[in-house]
N, C-alpha and C positions, 0 to 999 in steps of 0.2 A: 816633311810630313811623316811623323809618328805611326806604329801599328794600329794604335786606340783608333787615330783620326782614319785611317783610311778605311778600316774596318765598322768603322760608323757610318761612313761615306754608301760602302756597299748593304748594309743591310736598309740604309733609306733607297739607293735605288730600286733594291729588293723591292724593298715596301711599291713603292711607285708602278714598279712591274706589275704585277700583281693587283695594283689597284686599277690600271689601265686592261690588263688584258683577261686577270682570272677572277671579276667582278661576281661575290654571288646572285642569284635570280635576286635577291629579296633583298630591300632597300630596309632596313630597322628605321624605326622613330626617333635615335638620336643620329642616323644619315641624314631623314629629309630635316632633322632641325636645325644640323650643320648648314644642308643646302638651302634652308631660309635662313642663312645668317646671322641664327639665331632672335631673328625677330621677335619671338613671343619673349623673349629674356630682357630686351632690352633698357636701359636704364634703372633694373631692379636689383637688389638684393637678391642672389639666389643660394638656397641649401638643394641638396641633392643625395637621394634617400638610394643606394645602389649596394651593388656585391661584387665578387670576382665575373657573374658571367653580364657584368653592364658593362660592353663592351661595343664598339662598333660591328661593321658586318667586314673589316678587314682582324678585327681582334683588338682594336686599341681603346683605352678605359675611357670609360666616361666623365670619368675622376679629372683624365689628362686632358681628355678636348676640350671640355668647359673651365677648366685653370687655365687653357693654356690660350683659350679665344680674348681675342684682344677686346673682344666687345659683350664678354661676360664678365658679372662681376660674381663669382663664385665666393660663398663669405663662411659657408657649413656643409659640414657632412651628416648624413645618417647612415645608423646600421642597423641590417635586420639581424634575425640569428643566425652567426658562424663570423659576423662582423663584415666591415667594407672588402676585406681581403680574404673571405675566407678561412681563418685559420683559428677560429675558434670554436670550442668541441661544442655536443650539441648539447640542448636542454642545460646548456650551463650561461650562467649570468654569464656581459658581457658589459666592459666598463666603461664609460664615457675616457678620450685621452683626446692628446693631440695629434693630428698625421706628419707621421716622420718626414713621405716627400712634399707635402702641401703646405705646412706648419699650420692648416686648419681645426679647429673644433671637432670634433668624430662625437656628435651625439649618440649614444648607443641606445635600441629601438628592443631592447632584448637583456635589459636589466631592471634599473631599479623599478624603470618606467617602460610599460609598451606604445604608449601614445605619447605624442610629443610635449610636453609644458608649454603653457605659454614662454616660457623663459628663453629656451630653444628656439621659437618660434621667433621671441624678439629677434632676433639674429637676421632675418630674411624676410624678403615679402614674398616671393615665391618656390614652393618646393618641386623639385621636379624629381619624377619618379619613375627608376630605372631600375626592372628587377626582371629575370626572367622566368617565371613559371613554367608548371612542370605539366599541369590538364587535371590535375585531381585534385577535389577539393582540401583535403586534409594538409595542408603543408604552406607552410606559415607564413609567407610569402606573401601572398596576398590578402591573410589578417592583417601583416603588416600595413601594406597600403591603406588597407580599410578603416584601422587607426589612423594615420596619419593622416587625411582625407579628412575624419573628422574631427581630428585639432587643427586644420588650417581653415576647415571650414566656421567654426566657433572663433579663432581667432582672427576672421577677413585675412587671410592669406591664399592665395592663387595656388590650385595645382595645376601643375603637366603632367602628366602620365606620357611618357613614351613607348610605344607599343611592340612589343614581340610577340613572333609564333606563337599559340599554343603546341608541343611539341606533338600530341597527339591528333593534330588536325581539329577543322571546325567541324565536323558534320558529326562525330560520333559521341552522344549522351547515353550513359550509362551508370547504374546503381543506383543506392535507394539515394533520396532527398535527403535534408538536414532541417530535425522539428527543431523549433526554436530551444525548448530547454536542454538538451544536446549542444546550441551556439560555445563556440570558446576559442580561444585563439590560435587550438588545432584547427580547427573548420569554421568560420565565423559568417563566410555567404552560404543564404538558403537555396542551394542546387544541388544534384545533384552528385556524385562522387567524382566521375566522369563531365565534364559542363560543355566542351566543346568551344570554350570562348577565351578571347587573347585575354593579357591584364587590362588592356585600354577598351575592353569589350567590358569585363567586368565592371574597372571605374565606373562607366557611365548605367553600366544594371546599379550601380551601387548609390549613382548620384537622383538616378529618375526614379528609382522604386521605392513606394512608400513604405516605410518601416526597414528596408534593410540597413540603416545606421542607426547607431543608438545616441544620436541629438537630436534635436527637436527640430520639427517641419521646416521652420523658419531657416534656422543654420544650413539644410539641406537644400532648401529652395533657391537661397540668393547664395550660396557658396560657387566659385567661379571656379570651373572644371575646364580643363583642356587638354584634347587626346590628339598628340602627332601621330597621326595614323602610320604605316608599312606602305610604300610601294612594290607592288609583286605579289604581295602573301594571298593565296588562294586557299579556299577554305578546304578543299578538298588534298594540302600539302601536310602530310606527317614530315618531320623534322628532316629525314635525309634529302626531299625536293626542294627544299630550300637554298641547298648549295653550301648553306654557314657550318661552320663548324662548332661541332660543342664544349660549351668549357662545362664542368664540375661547377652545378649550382649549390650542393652541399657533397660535407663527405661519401654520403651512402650513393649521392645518383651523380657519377663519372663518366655515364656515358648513354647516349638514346636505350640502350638495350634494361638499365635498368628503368628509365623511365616508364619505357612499356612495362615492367615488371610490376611497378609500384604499386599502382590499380590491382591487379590481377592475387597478388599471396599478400597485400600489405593490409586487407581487413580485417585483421584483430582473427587471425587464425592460429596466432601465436598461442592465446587460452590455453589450447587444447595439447598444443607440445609441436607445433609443427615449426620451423625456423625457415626463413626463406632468403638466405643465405648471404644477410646482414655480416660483415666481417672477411666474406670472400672478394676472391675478384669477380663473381656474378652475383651481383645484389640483388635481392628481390626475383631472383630466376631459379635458385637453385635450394629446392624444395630438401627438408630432411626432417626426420620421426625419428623418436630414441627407439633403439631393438628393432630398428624395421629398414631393411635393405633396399638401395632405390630401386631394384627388379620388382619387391615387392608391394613399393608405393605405386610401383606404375600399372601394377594388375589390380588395384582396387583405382586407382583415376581414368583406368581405360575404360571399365563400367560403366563410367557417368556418362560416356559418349562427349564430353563438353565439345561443343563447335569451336571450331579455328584455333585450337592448342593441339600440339602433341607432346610426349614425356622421354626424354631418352637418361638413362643412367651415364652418368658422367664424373670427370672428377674436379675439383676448384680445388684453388689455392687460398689459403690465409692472407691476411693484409700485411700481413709483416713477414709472408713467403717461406714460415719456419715449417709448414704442416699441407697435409692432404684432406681433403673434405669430399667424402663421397657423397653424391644425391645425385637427385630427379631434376632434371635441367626442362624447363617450359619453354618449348618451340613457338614460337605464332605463325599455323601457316596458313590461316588466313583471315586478316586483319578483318575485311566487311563482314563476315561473318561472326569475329570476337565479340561477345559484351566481356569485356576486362573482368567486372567487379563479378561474374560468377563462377570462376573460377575459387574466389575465395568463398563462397558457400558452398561449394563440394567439399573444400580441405575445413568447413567448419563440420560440415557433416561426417566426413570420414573422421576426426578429432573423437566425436562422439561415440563412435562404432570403435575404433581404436582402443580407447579406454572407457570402453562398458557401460556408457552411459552419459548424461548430458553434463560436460562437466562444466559448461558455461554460470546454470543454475548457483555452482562452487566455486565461481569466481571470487580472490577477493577483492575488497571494495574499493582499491586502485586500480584492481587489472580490469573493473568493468565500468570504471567510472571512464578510465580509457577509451576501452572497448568501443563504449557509447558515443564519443568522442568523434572517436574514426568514424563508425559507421551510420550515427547519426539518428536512427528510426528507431523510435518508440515502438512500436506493433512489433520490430521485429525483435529489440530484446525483449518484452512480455512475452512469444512465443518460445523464445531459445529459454528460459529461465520455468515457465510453466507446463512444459512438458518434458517427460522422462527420456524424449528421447530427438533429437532436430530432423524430423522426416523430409517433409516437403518444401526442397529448396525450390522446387520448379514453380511451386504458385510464389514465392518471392520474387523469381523471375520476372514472371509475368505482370503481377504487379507494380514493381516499379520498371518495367517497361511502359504502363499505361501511364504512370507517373514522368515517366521521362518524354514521353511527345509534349503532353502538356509544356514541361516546360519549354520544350522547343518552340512552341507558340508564343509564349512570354517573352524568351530571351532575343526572338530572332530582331525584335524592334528592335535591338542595341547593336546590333552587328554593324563592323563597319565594312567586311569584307564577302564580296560574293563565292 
């Protein structure tokens, strides 16, 4: 027996160890669809729409358990943006190939086409969708599905949605909604910034509510939707109770810590000159101002009084480890108290007061087509553009707090977990 073989030998029993005794709490939706062996698949054509983090709840690809189940017929792949493996950069096309371990098809869902072709589609009768979301709405993940969802539904093809965690827990809704002319493939469900709901929570908002696909009633109504739910997931679990561990859904969010981040400095605070620390090793957490030292961003963010954040000056590193990044590092010390998305209307405000004036108003016409994009609400760019100056962020607050119960009343019909 060879080193290769034995060493193969021990990281399966590894595996096995591990799956017997350091089981995480939470059972994912390609678990229990393992443990119906795989029933809903059976005797079909299946494509399967996944990333680096579609993964079981020991870490093994989705890719590999459904090739490798003797009673799948796995016949296609698709990809969102960064591709099935991850590794490709962002906002850049991405090209249909073959998969090197599978010698499958890899439709790519993030070039020429974002919605499937009928062509693609020929390929399978059912697509199963494996992707794991981040809690905010802006991030293309689940356009993706949404897409896709509506070409199998146009073309009578079956979906599954496999379900994971929201990483930010079910209970907590926050920032403004998303008016329809705003919709794009940054943000494409009308919720919300913050939703508080899984992807297989979504799917079925997506499949029962009138108007949020853009096919007609008909295709929406008789299109056949099926959610493997989670056993375990509790609504009240942020990502660490869980037990699983996190892979890198994209390059920027490597780990929970930026997830919490993304919400909080990721809404279009950029305008104004503020960076939040895109390129470091704390993405999305680690605030910086040109000319402005983080002792001194934290005496104008300590003013706002913001609930459940505090600011400490600190240093990061560069992604490629050559450089030092000084800023203002965003603590969360306490979560029930946070709303995420108001943090980033102080750093819009302070933008303002910084350089002398509203400089949203002088945006140009990409950085606010954008802007819009991210943030979604009509009233609230007519206020930042129509006034000399972004005063009152607290009646935006309050506002789309009153906006966000509502939708808790709408969404909670879709919920599959308490």
């Amino acid at each position: 027996m060879n080193l290769k073989t034995i060493l193969a030998i021990l990281v399966l029993f590894a595996s096995l160890i591990a799956e017997t005794f350091g089981a995480p709490k939470v059972m994912l939706g390609i678990d229990v669809l393992e443990s119906m062996n795989f029933a809903p698949l059976r005797g079909k054509r299946v494509g399967l729409l996944t990333h680096p983090a579609g993964v079981n709840r020991y870490g093994r690809s989705t890719i590999d358990i459904l090739h490798k189940a003797r009673n799948v017929n796995l016949t296609a792949l698709f990809g969102p943006e960064h591709g099935i493996y991850g590794n490709e950069k962002a906002d850049v096309p991405v090209l249909d190939k073959i998969d090197a371990r599978t010698k499958l098809p890899v439709f790519s869902l993030y070039g020429k086409y974002r919605k499937p072709t009928p062509y693609m589609l020929s390929k399978i009768d059912v697509l199963v969708i494996d992707l794991q979301d981040i809690g905010s709405r802006s991030y293309t993940y689940i356009s993706c599905m949404l897409r896709a969802m509506e070409a199998c539904f146009e073309n009578s093809k079956e979906v599954v949605v496999l379900d994971r965690p929201n990483p930010l827990g079910g209970l907590k809704v926050d920032g403004p909604p998303l008016d329809l002319e705003y919709k794009s493939y940054v943000g494409m469900f009308q919720v919300p910034y913050v939703h508080a709901m899984t992807i297989g929570e979504l799917a079925r908002y997506a499949k029962y509510t009138r108007g949020a696909m853009e096919i007609t009633s008909n295709y929406q109504r008789h299109g056949k939707l099926t959610v493997i739910p989670m056993r375990g997931w509790r609504r009240s679990m942020l990502w660490p109770d869980t037990g699983l561990r996190w892979i890198k859904t994209s390059p920027a969010i490597p780990n929970f810590a930026a997830v919490l981040g993304y919400p909080m400095t990721g809404l279009g605070c950029q305008i104004g000159g503020f960076q939040h620390g895109y390129g470091t090793n704390r993405p999305f957490r680690l605030l910086t101002f040109p000319n402005k030292t983080p002792e001194e961003l934290k005496a104008y963010l300590d003013r706002f009084r913001i609930r459940g954040v505090s600011f400490t000056p600190t240093t990061a590193t560069s992604s490629d480890g050559k450089r030092n990044v000084r800023g203002l590092y965003v603590t969360i010390t306490n979560w029930n108290a946070l709303r995420p998305t108001e943090l980033s209307l102080y750093l819009m405000k302070l933008a303002c007061t910084l350089n002398g004036g509203n400089v949203f108003r002088y945006a140009e016409r990409n950085q606010a087509s954008l802007f819009n994009k991210h943030t979604g609400s009509r009233d609230f760019w007519i206020e930042l553009v129509r006034k000399g100056a972004f005063t009152d962020a607290n009646w935006f607050v309050r506002k789309w707090s009153a906006d966000n119960e509502t939708f808790k009343r709408l969404s909670s019909q879709f919920y599959l977990y308490k």
